[in-house]
N, C-alpha and C positions, 0 to 999 in steps of 0.2 A: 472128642478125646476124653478119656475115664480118670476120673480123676488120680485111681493107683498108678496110670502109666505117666502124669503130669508128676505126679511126685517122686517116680522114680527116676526122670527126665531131669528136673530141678535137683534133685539129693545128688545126682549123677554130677550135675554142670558146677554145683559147691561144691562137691569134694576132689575139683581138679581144680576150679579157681583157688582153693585153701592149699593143696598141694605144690599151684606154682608157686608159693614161696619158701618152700625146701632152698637153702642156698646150697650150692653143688662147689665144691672146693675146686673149682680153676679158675685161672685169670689171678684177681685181685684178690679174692677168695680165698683162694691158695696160699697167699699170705697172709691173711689177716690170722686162718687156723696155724699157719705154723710159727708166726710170732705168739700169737695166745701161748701158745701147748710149752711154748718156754719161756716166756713168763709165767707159767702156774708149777715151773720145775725149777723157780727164782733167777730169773734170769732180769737185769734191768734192760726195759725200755731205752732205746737208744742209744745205747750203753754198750750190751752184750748181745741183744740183737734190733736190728734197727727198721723201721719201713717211716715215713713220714707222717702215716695220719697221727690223728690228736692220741692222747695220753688216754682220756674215759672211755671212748671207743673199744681201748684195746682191753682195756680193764673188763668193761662189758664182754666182749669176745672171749675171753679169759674163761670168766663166769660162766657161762654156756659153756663152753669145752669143757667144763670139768662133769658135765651131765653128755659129755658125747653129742654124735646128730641131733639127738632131743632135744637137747636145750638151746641148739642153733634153732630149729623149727618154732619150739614154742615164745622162743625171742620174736623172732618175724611179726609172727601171731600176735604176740602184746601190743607189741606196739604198731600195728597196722589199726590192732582195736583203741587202744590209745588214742591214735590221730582222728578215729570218729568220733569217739565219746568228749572230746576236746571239742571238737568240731562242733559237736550239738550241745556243748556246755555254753560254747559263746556265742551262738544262732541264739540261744534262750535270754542272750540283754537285748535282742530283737524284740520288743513286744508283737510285732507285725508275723511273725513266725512261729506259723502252728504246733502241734505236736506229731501231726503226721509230716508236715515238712521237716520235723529235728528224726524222725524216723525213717526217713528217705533219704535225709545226710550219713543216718547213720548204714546205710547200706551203700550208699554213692561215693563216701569220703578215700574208702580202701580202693574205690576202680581209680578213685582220681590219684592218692598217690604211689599206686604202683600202674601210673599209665604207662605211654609208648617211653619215657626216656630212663625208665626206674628198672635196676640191675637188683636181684636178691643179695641178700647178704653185703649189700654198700652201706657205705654210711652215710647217706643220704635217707633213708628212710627214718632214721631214729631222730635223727637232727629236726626234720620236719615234724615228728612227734611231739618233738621237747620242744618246738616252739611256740607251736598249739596250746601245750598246755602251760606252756609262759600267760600264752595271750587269756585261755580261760581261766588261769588263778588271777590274772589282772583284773577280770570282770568280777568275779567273785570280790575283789576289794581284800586277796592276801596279799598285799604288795610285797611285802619279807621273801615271801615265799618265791613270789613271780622272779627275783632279784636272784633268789638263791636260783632258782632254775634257768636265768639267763645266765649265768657263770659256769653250769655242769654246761651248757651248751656251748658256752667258749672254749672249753675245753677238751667238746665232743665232736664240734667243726667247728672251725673257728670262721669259715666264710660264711658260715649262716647265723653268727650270733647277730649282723646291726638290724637284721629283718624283723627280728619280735621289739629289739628297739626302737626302730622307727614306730614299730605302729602304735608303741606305750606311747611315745613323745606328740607323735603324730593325733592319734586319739584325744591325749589330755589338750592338745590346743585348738584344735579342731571341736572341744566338746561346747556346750549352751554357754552364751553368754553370761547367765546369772550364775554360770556356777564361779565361784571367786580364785582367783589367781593363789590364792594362798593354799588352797583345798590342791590344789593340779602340783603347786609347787612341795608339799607335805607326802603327797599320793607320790612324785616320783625319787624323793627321798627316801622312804622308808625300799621301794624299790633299789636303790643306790646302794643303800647299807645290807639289805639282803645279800646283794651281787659282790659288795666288796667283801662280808662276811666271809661267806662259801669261798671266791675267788682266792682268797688270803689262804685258804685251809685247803684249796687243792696244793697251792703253790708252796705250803706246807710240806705236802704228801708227796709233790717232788722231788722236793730238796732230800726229807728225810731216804727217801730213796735212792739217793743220787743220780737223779733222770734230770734235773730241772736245767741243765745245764743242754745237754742232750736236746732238750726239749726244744730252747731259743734258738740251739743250734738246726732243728727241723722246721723250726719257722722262716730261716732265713732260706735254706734248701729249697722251703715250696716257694719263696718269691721267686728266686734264682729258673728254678724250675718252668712258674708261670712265663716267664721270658726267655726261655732256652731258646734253641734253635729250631723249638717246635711252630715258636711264631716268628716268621720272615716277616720284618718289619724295621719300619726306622723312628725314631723320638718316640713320646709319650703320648702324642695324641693318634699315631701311626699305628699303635700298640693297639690303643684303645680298639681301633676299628677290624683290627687283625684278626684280634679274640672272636669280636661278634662276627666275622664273616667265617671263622672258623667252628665255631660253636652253632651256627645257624645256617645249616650246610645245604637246604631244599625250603622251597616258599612255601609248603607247607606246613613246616615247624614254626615260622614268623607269622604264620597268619592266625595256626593255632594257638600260638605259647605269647602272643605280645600283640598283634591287632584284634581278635574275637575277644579278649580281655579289657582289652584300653578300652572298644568302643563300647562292651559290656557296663563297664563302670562308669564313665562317662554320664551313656542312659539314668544310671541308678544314682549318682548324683543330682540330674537333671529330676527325675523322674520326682525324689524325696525334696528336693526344694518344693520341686510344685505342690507335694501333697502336705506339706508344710511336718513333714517328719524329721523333726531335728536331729534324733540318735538315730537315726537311719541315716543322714544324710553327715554326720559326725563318724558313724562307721565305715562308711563310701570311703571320704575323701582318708582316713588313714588308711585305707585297704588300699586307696590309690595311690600314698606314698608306699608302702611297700612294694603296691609291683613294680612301682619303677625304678626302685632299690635293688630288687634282683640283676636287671641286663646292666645296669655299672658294675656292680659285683663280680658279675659274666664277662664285661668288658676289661677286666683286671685278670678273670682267674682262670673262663673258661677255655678248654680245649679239647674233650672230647664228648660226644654226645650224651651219657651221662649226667654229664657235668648241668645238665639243663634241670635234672631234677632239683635243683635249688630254688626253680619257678611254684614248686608243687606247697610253699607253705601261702605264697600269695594265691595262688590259684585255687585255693581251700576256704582262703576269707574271699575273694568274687564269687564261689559259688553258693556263701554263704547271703552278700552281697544279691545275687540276685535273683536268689530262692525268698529273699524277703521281696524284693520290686512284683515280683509274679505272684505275690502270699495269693493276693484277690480274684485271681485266675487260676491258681491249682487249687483252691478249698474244694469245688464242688465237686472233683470223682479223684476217689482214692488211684486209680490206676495208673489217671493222666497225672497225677502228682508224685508218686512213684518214676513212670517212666521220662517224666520231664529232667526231673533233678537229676537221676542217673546218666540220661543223655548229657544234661552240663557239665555232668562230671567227667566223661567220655572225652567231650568236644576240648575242655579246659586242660584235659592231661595232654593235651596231644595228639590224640583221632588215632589210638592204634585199631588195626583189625581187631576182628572180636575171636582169632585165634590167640592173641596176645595174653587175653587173662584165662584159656585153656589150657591146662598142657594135656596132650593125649596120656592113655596109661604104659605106655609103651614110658616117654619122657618121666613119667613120676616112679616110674623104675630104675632108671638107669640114673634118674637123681637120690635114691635112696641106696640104691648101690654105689655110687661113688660118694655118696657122704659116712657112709656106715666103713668101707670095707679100708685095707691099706694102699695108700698111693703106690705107684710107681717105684719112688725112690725111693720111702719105706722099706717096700720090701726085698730090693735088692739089699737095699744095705745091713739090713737084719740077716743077708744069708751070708753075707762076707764077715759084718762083725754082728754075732746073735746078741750081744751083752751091749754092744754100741760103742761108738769112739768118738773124741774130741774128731770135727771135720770141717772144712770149708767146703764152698761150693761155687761149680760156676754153672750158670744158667738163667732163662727167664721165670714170668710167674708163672709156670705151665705146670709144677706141682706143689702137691702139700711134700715138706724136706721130711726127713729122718726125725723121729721125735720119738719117745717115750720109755726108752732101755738107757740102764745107770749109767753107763758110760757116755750118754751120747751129749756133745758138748758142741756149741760153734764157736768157732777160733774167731773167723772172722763175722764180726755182726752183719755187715752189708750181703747177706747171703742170694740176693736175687739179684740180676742185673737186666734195665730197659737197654733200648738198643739206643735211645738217645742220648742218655748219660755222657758226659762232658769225657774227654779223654785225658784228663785228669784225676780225674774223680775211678775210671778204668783204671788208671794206671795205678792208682792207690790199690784198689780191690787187688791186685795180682800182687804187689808188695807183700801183699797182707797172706794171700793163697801160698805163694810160694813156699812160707813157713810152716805149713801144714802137716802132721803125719798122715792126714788123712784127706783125700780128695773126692766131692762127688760130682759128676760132671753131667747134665741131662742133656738129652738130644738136643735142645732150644737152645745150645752155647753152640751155633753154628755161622758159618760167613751166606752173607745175603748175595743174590747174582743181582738182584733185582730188589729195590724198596717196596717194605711191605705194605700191602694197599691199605693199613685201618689208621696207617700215619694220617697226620690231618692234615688237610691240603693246603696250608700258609707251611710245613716243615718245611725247612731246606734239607729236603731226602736225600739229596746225593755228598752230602757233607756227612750227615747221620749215619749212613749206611759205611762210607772213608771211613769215620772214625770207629766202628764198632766190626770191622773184618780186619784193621789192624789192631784191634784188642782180642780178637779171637787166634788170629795168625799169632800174635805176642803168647798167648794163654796156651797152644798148642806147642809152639816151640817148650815153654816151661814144662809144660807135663814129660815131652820128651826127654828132656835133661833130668829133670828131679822123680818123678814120678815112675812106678810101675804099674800099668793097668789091666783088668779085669773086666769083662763085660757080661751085665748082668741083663739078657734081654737089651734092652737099649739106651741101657745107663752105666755109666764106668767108673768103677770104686776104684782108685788110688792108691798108692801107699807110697809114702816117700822114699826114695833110695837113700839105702847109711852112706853117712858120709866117710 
């Protein structure tokens, strides 16, 4: 093979792996840009339009929007490079770990955290970025710093902040006996006051906003949420078990994401007593509280496959873990040390196919076209109202809403609806539609014959399904009474009838 057709081969396979993480505006997506795009037209978080995740996430999302597709892509981009450079900042308090092993993290780190259970454009990616470099400003000895950056992260997902905390805690007690109880005690104080610092000044930045209120009221949502009627279950240790049998839906995610790992560290503990390497064997055992910090975490929060990328900051310190155990077996050829540590980072994410970090070019089209061009409902609605209009909506996350012409306003904040939402919380949304002069309605506001198959199989689907075909039967009856409609292609712009 010539080496011009190797490197056109290689230049080929990176610029579709750098491509898959273009985030394409549907699903969750779809929300995240169209909250952004009105919050950067003043609009308050949770306030005036509402979705659950954290308060920074959305601020970041914000940010990017206002540079277009661009600035969603080169977001990805940062912080995918972020999470390796993190990665090989804190391999580097390994003294056991070469610089070609911190150069094979830094090419291995990005397969590991966008393996099989990592979605673009989630907030999972950045969370695991920002914990990384929790944990490398810890080694670095900035603890201000580490504190201040575990506090952006509590407020960026709030289910991945105790994970870079266990491993400060875990680390400083875990670390050589000579070092003195007052040194571990001062080291996570100044961490303390970093995190209450920053914390105090986002909680500032909510108030002065008037989101903060908003805000406690989304933390209570996503408990309420974590325990809907997505998990069939009884008491709190019923719960416990619900989650994980729902979150860990085939034996090969459990053997991936929580046995190839456990016994991994295990070794590498085992391995470092013998060879009497104390920070080796101080880093083991906090890398081994954290993963087992994750599945509790999971066992409270999780519920759909996704949701597993929470595993992916632990699973960055074991490959970090045991890219040091192997240092003495990969120094002698660059290649095997290269394709070793990549393979762990493969096996560690989860064992997707090796379609998973390709997308063909047909796919890196139709995600440049749907991130660049106008949704759906965009553009009907710019043909009914060109200058835009205060409007409700009813539908799921299936598009990016109406955004960017001077009129256009949402009445109602809750403007996307699941199909599991409590029929209460339905019955609020149409309170609120009713009053509308302006209705948008997507094809996704339909009654189900049959429960959709990506519910997670602890729902109670046939309850789910009851209550969301009488909120759509409810929501159709209203449009008839109040409403006159218009159908644009497959979407129905509203207008109220005078009274």
């Amino acid at each position: 093979m010539s080496w011009p057709f190797l490197a056109i081969v290689v230049t080929s396979i990176v610029t579709c792996f750098l491509f898959r993480l273009i985030p394409a505006p549907t699903s969750d997506r779809a929300i995240f840009v169209s909250v952004a795009e009105y919050l950067n037209k003043g609009s308050r978080l949770y306030v005036d339009v509402y979705d659950n995740k954290d308060p920074l996430f959305y601020y970041a999302v914000s940010s990017q929007r206002l540079f277009g597709a661009a600035g969603e892509y080169v977001f990805e981009l940062s912080i995918a490079l972020i999470a390796a450079l993190s990665a090989c900042d804190i391999a580097r308090n390994l003294g056991s770990i070469s610089k070609l092993q911190q150069k094979a993290l830094l090419i291995a780190v990005p397969f590991l955290v966008t393996g099989a259970f990592w979605v673009p454009g989630d907030t999972h990616l950045p969370a695991t970025a920002l914990a990384l470099l929790c944990c490398s400003q810890y080694f670095r000895k900035r603890f201000l710093l580490s504190g201040s950056l575990m506090a952006i992260l509590l407020f960026s997902k709030l289910i991945m902040f105790p994970l870079p905390v266990v491993f400060c805690l875990a680390s400083e007690l875990s670390s050589p006996r000579e070092r003195r109880l007052r040194i571990a005690v001062q080291n996570l104080g100044l961490i303390f006051i970093g995190f209450v610092f920053s914390a105090a000044s986002i909680f500032g930045l909510l108030a002065s906003r008037g989101e903060l209120f908003g805000y406690l009221q989304a933390q209570r949502n996503n408990i309420l949420y974590a325990n809907s009627v997505l998990i069939n279950s009884d008491g709190f240790s019923g719960s416990l078990v619900a989650h994980l049998r729902t979150i860990f839906t085939d034996q090969a995610s459990v053997f991936f994401a929580v046995a190839l790992p456990f016994a991994g560290l295990i070794l590498a503990i085992c391995v470092a007593i013998s060879r009497g390497e104390v920070q080796a064997r101080s880093f083991a055992i906090a890398t081994l509280a954290t993963f087992l910090s994750s599945p509790f975490i999971l066992a409270n929060t999780g519920l759909w496959r996704h949701h597993l990328q929470i595993i992916y900051f632990g699973q960055t310190l074991i490959l970090i873990t045991l890219a040091a155990m192997l240092s003495s077996y990969l120094r002698r050829s660059r290649a095997i040390t290269m394709i070793s540590v990549i393979l762990l980072a493969v096996l560690l994410s989860g064992m997707p196919g090796f379609p998973h970090y390709i997308d063909s070019p047909q796919a890196v089209v139709n995600k440049l076209v749907s991130a660049t061009q106008e949704s759906a409902e965009s553009q009907s609605f710019r043909s009914a109202y060109p200058n835009g209009h205060a409007f409700a909506r009813l539908g799921q996350n299936s598009n990016v809403i109406p955004h960017g012409a001077p009129m256009n306003k949402l009445v109602c904040p809750d403007f996307h609806q699941y199909v599991f939402y409590s029929a209460e919380r339905l019955k609020n949304i149409l309170d609120c539609v009713r009053i509308a002069p302006v209705l948008v309605i997507d094809p996704s506001f339909h009654r189900y014959e049959q429960p959709p198959n990506w519910l997670p199989i602890g729902a109670d689907k046939q309850r789910i399904i009851d209550t969301w075909n009488l909120f759509v039967s409810a929501g159709e009856d209203m449009v008839r009474t109040h409403f006159s409609c218009k159908r644009f292609n497959q979407i129905r712009i509203c207008s109220a009838n005078a009274l």
